[in-house]
N, CA, C and O atoms as a GROMACS GRO file, in nm:
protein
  464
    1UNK      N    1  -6.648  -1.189  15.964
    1UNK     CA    2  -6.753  -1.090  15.976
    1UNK      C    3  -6.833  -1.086  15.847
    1UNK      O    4  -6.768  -1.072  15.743
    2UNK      N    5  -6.994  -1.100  15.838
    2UNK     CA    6  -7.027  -1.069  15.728
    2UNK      C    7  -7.116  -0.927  15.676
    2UNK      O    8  -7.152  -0.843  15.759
    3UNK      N    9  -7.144  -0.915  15.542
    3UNK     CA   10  -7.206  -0.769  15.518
    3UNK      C   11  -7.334  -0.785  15.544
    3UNK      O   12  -7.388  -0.888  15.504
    4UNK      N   13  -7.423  -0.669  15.631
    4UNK     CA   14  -7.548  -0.711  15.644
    4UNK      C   15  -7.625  -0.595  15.565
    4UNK      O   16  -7.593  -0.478  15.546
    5UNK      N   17  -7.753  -0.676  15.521
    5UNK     CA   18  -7.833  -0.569  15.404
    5UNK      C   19  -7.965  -0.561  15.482
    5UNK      O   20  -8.038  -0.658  15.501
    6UNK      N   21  -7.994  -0.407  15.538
    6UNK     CA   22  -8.108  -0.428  15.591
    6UNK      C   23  -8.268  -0.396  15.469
    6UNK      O   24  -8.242  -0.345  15.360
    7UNK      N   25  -8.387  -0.424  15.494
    7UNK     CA   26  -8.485  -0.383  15.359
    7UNK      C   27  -8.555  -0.319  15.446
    7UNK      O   28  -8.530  -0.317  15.566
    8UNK      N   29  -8.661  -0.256  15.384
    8UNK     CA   30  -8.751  -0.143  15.428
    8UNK      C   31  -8.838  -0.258  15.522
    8UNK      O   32  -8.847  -0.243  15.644
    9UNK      N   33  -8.882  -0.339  15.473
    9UNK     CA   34  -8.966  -0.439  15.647
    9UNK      C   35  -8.896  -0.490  15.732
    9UNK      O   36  -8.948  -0.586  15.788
   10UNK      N   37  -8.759  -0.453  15.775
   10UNK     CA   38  -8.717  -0.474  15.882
   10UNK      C   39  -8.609  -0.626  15.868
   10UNK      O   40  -8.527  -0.669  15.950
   11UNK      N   41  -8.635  -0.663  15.776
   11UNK     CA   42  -8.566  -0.780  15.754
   11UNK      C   43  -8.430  -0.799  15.699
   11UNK      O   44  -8.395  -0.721  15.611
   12UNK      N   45  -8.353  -0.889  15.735
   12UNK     CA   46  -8.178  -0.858  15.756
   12UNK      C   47  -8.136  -0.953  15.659
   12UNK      O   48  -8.201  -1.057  15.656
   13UNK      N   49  -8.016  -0.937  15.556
   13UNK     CA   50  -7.997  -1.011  15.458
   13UNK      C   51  -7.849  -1.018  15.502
   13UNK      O   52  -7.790  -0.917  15.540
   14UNK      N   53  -7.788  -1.150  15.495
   14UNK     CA   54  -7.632  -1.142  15.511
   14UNK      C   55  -7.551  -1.212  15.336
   14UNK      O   56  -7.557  -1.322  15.282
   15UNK      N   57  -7.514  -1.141  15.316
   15UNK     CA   58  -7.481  -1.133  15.179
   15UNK      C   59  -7.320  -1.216  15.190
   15UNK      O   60  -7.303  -1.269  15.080
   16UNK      N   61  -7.235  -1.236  15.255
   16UNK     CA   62  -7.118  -1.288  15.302
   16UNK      C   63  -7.054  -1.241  15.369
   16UNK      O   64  -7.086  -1.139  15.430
   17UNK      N   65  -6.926  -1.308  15.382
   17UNK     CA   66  -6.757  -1.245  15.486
   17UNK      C   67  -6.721  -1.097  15.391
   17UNK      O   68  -6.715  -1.069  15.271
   18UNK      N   69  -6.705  -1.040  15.492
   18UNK     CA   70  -6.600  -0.888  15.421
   18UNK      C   71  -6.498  -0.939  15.336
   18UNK      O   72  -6.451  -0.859  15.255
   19UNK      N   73  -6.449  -1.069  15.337
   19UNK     CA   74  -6.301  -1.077  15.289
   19UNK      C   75  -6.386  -1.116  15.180
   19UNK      O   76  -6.396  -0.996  15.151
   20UNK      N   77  -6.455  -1.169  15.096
   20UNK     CA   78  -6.536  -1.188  15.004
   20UNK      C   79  -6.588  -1.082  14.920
   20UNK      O   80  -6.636  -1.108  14.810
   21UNK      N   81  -6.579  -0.929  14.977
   21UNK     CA   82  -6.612  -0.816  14.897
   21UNK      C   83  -6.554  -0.803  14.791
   21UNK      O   84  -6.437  -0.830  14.816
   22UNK      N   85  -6.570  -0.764  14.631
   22UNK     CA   86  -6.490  -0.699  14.555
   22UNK      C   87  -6.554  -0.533  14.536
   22UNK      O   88  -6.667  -0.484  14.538
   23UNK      N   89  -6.423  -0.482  14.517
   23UNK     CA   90  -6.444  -0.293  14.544
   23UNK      C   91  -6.376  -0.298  14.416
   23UNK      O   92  -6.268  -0.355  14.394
   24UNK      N   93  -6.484  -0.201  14.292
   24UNK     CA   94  -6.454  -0.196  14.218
   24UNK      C   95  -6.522   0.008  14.163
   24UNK      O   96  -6.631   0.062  14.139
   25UNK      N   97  -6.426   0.034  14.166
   25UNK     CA   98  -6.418   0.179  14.140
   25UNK      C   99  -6.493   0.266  14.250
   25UNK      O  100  -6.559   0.369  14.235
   26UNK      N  101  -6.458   0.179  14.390
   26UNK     CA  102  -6.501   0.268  14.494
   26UNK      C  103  -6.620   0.192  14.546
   26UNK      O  104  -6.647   0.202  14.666
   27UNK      N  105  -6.692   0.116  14.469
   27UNK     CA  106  -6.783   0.068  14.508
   27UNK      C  107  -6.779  -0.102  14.561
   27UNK      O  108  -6.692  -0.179  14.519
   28UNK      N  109  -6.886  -0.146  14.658
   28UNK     CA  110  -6.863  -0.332  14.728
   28UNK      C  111  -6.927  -0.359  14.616
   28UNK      O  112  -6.984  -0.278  14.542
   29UNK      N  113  -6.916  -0.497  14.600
   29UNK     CA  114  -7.024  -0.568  14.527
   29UNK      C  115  -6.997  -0.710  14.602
   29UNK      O  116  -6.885  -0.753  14.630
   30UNK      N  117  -7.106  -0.765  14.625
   30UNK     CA  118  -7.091  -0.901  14.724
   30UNK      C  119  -7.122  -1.020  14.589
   30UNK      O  120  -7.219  -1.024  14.512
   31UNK      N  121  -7.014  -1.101  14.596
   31UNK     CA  122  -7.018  -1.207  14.470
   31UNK      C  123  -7.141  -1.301  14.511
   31UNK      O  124  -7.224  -1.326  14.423
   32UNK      N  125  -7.156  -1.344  14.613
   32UNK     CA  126  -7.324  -1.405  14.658
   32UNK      C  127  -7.424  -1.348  14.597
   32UNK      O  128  -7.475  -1.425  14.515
   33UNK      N  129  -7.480  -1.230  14.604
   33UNK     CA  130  -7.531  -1.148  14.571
   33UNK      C  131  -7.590  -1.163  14.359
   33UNK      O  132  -7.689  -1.154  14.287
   34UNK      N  133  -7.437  -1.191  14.356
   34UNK     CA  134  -7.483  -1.144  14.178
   34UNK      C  135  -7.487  -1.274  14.146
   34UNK      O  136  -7.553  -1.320  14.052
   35UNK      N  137  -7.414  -1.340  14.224
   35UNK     CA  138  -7.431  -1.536  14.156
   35UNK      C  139  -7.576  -1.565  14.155
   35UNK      O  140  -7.628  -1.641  14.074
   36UNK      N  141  -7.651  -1.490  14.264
   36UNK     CA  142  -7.790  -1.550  14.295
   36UNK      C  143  -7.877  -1.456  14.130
   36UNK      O  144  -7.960  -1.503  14.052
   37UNK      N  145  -7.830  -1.354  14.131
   37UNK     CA  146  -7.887  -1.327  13.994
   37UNK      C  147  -7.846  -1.369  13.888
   37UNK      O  148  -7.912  -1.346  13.787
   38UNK      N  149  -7.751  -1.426  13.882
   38UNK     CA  150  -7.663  -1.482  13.738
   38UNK      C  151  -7.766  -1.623  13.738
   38UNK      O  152  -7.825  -1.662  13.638
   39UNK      N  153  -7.773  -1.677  13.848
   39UNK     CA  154  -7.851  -1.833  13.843
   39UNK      C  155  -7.978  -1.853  13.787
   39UNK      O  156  -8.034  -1.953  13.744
   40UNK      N  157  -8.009  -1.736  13.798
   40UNK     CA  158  -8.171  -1.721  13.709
   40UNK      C  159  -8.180  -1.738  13.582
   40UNK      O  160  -8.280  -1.787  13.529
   41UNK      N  161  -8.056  -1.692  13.505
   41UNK     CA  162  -8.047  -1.683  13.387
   41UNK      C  163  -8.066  -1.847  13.320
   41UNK      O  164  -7.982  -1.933  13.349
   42UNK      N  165  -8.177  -1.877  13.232
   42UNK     CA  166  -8.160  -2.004  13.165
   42UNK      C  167  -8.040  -2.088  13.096
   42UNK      O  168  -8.034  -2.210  13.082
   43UNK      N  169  -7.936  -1.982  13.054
   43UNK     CA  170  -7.824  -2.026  13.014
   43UNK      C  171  -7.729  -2.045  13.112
   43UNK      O  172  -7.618  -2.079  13.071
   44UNK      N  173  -7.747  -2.031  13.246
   44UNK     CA  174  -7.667  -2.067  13.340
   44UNK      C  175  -7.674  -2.186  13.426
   44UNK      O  176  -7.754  -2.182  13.519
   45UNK      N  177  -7.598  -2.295  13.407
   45UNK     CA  178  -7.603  -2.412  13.505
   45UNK      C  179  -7.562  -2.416  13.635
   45UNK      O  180  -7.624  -2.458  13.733
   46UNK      N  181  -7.438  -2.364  13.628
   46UNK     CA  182  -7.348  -2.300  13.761
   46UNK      C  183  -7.301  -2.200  13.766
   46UNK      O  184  -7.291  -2.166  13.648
   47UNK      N  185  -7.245  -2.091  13.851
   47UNK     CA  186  -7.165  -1.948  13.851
   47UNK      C  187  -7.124  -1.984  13.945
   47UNK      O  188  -7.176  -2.058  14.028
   48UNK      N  189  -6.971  -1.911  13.943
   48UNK     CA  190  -6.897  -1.839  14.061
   48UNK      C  191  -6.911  -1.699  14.045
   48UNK      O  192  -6.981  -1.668  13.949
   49UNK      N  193  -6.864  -1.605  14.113
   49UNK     CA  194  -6.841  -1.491  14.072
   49UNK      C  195  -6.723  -1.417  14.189
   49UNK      O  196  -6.729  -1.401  14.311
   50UNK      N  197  -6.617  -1.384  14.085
   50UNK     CA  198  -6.506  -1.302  14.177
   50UNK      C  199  -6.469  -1.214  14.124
   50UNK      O  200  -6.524  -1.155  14.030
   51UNK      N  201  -6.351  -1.187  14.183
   51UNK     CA  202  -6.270  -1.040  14.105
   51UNK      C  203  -6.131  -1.082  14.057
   51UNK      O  204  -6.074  -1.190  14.076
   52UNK      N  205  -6.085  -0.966  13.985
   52UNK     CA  206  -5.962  -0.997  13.910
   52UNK      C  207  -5.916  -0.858  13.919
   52UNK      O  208  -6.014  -0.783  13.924
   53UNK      N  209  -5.775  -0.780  13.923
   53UNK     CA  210  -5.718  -0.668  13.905
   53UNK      C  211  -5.765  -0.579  13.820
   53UNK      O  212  -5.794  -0.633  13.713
   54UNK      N  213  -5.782  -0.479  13.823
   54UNK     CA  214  -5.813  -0.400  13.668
   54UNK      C  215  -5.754  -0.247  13.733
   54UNK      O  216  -5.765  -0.189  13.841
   55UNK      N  217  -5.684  -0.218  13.595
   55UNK     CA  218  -5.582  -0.072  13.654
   55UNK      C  219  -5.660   0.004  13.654
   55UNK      O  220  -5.637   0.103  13.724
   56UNK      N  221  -5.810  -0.001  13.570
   56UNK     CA  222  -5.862   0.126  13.591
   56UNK      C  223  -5.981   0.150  13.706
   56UNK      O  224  -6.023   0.257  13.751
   57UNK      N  225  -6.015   0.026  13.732
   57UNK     CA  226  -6.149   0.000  13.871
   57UNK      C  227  -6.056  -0.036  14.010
   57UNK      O  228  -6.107  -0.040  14.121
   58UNK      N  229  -5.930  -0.059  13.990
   58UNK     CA  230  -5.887  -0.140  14.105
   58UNK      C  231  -5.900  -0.258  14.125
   58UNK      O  232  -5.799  -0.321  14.153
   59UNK      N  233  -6.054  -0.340  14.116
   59UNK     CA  234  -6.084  -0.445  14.110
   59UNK      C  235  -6.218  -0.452  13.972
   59UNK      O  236  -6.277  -0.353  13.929
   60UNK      N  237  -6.237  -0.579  13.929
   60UNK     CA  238  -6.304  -0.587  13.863
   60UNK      C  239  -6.404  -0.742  13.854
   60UNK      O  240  -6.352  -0.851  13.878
   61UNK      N  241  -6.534  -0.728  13.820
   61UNK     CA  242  -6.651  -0.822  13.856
   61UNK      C  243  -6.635  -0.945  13.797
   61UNK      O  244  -6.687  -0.931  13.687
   62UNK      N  245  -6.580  -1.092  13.809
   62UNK     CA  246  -6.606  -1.155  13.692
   62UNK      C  247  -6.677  -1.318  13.714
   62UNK      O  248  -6.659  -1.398  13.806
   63UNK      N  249  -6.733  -1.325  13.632
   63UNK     CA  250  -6.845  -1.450  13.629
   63UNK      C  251  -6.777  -1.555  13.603
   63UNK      O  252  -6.704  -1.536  13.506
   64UNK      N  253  -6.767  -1.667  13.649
   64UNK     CA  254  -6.738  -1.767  13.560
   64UNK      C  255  -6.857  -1.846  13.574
   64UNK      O  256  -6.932  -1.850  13.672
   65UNK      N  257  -6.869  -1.932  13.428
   65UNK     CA  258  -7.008  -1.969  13.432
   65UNK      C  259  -7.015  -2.113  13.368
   65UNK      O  260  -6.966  -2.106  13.256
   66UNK      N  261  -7.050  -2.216  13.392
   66UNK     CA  262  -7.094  -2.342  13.360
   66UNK      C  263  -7.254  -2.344  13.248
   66UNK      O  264  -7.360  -2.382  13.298
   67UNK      N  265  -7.250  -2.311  13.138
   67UNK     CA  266  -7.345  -2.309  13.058
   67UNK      C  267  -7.422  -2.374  13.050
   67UNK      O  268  -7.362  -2.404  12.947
   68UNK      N  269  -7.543  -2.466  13.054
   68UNK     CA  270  -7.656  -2.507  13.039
   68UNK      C  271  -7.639  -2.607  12.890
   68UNK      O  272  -7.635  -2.729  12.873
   69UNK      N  273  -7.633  -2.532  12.829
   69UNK     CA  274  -7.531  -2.593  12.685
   69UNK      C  275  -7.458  -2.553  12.606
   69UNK      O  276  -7.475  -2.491  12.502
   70UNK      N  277  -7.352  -2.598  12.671
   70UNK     CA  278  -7.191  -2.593  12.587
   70UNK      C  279  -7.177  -2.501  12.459
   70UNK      O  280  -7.107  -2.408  12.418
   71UNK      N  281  -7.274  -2.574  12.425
   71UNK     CA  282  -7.275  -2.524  12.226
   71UNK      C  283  -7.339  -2.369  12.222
   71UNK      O  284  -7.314  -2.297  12.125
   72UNK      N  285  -7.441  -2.313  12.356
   72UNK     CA  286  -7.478  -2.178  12.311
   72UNK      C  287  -7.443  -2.093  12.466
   72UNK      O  288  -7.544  -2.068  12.531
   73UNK      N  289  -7.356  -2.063  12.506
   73UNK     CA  290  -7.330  -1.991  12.666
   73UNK      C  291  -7.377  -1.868  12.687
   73UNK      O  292  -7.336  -1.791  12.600
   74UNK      N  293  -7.427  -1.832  12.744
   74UNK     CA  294  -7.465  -1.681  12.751
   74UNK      C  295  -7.352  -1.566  12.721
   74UNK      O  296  -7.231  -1.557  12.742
   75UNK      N  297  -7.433  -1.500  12.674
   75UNK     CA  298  -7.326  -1.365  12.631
   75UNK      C  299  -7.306  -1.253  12.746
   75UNK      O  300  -7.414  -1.219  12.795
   76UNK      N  301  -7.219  -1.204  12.787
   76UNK     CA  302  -7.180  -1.093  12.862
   76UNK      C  303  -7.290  -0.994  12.895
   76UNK      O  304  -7.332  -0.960  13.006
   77UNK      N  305  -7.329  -0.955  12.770
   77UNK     CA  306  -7.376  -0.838  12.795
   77UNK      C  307  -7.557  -0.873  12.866
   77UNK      O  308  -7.610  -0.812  12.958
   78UNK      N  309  -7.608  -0.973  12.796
   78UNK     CA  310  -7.688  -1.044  12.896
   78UNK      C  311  -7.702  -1.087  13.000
   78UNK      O  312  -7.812  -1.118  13.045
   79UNK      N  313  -7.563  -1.103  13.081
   79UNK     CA  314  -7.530  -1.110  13.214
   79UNK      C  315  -7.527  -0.998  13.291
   79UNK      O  316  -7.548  -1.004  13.412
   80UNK      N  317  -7.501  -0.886  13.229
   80UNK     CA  318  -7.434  -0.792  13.258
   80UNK      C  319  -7.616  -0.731  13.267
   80UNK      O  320  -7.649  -0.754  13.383
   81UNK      N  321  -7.693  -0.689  13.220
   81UNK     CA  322  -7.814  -0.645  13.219
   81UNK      C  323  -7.876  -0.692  13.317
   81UNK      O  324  -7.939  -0.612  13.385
   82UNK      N  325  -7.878  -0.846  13.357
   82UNK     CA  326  -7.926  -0.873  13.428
   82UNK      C  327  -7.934  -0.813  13.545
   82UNK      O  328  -8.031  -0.772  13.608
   83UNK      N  329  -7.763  -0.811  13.579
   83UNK     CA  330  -7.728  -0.799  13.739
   83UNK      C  331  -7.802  -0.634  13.717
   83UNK      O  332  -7.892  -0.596  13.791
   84UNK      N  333  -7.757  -0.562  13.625
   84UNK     CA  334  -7.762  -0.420  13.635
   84UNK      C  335  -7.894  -0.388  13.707
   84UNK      O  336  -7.910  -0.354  13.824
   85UNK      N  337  -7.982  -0.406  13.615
   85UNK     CA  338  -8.121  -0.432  13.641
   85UNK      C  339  -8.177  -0.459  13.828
   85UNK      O  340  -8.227  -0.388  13.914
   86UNK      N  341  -8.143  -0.567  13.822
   86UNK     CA  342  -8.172  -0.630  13.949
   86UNK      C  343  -8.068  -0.596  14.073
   86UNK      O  344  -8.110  -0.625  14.185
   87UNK      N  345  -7.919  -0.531  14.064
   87UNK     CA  346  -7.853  -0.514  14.178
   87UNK      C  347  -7.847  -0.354  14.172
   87UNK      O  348  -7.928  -0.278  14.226
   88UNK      N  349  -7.721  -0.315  14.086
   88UNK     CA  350  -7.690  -0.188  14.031
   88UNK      C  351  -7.575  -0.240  13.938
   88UNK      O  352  -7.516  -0.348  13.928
   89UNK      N  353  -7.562  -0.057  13.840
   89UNK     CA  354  -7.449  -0.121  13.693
   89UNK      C  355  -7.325  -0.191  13.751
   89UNK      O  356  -7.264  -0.288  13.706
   90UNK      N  357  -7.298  -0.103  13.890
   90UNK     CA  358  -7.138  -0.130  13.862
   90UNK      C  359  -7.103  -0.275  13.943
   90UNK      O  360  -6.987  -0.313  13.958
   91UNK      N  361  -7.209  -0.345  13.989
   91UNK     CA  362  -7.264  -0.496  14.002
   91UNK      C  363  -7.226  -0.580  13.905
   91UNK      O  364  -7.158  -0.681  13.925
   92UNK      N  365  -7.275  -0.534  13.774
   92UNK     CA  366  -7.236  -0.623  13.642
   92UNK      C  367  -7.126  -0.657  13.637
   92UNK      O  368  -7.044  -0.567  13.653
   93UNK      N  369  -7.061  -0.834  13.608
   93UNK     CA  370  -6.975  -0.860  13.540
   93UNK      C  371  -6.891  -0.761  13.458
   93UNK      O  372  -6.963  -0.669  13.419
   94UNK      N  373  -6.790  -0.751  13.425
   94UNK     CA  374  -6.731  -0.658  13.337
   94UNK      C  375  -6.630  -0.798  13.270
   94UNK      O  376  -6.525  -0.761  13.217
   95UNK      N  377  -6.654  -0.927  13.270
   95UNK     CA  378  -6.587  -1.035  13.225
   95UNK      C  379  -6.634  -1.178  13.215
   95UNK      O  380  -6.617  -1.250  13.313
   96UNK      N  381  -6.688  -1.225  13.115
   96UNK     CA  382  -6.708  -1.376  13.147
   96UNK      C  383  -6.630  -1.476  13.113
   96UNK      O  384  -6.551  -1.473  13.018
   97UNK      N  385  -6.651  -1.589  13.206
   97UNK     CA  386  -6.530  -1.702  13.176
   97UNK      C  387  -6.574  -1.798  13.158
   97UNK      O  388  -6.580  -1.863  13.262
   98UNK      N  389  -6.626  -1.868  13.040
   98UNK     CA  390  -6.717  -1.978  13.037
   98UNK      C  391  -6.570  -2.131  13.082
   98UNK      O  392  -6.450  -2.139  13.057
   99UNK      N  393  -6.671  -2.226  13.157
   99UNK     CA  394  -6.572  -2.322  13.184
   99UNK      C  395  -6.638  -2.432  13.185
   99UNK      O  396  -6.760  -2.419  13.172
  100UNK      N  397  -6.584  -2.570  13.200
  100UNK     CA  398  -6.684  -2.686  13.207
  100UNK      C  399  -6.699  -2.733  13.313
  100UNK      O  400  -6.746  -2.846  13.303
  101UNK      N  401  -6.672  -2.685  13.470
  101UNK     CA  402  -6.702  -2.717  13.580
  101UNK      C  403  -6.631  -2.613  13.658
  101UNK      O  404  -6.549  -2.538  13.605
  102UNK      N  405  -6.663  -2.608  13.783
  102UNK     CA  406  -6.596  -2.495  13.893
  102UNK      C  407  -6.539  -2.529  13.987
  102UNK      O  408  -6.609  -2.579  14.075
  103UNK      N  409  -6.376  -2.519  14.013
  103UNK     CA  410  -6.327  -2.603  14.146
  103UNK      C  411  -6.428  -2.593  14.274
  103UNK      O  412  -6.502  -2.502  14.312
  104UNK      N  413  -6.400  -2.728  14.326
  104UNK     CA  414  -6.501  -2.733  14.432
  104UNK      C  415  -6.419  -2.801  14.542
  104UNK      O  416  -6.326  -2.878  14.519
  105UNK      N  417  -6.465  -2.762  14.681
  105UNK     CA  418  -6.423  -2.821  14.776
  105UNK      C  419  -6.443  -2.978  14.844
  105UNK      O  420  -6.560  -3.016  14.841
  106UNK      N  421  -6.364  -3.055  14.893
  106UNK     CA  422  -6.436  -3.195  14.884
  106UNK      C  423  -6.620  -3.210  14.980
  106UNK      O  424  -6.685  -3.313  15.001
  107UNK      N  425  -6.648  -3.092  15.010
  107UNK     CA  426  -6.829  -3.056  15.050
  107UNK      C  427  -6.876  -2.980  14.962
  107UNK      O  428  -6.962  -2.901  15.002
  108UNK      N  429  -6.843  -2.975  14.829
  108UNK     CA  430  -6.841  -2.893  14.771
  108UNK      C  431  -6.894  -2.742  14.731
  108UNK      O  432  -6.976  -2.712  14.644
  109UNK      N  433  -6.834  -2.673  14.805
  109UNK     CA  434  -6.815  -2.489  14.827
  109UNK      C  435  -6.700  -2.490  14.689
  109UNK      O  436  -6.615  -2.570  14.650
  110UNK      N  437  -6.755  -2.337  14.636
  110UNK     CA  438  -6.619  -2.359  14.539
  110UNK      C  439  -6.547  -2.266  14.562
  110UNK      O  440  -6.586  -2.153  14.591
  111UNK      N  441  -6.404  -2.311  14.552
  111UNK     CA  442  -6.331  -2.250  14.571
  111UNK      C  443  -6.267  -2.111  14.505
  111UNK      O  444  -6.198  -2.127  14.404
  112UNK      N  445  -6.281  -2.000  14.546
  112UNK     CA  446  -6.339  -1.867  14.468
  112UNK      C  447  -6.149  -1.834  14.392
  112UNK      O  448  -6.129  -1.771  14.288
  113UNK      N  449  -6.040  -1.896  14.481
  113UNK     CA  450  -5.897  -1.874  14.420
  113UNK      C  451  -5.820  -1.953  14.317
  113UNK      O  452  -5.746  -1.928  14.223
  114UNK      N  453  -5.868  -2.056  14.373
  114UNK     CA  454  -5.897  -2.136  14.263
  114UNK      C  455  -5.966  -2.128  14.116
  114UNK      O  456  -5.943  -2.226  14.045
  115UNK      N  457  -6.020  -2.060  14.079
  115UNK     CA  458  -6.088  -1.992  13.921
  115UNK      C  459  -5.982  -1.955  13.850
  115UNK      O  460  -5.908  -1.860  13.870
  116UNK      N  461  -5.978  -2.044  13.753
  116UNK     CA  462  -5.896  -1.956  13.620
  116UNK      C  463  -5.907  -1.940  13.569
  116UNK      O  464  -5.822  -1.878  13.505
   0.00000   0.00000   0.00000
């Protein structure tokens, strides 16, 4: 089943599967959703974006990100503005994981359990 986002002209956005939601202090945040804003960012080559435990949200937002170049990766809190900005706060990353590639499936989808 996926989440559907309707907009004021009538037009229907499917953001992903429910099992794909992370609920983080009560609130969804759809990882599709913020990857597509994380991708904008010039310092970003690739993103995933999932969740990880956190005792105090329940769940919590986190990026992993393939840098553009190695030597300068984007900083958190620049990630974190972004999404804010463009989704809502509690949207933002609350973690980044810089890495040098993102497991991928042999069609390559990446694999969101796979992230470490």
């Amino acid at each position: 089943m996926s989440a559907l986002g309707a907009a004021a002209d009538g037009s229907l956005t499917v953001f992903g599967r429910l099992d794909e939601v992370v609920v983080t202090g009560g609130e969804k945040v759809w990882p599709v959703a913020v990857e597509q804003v994380l991708r904008q960012h010039p310092g970003v080559a690739e993103v995933a974006v999932w969740k990880r435990a956190d005792p105090d949200w329940g769940e919590r937002v986190v990026a992993w990100v393939v840098p553009a170049d190695p030597a300068e990766p984007p900083e958190l809190d620049e990630l974190r503005a972004r999404v804010a900005a463009e989704l809502s706060p509690w949207a933002a990353p609350k973690e980044l994981v810089v890495v040098a590639s993102l497991p991928r499936t042999s069609i390559g989808k990446v694999v969101r359990d796979q992230l470490p």
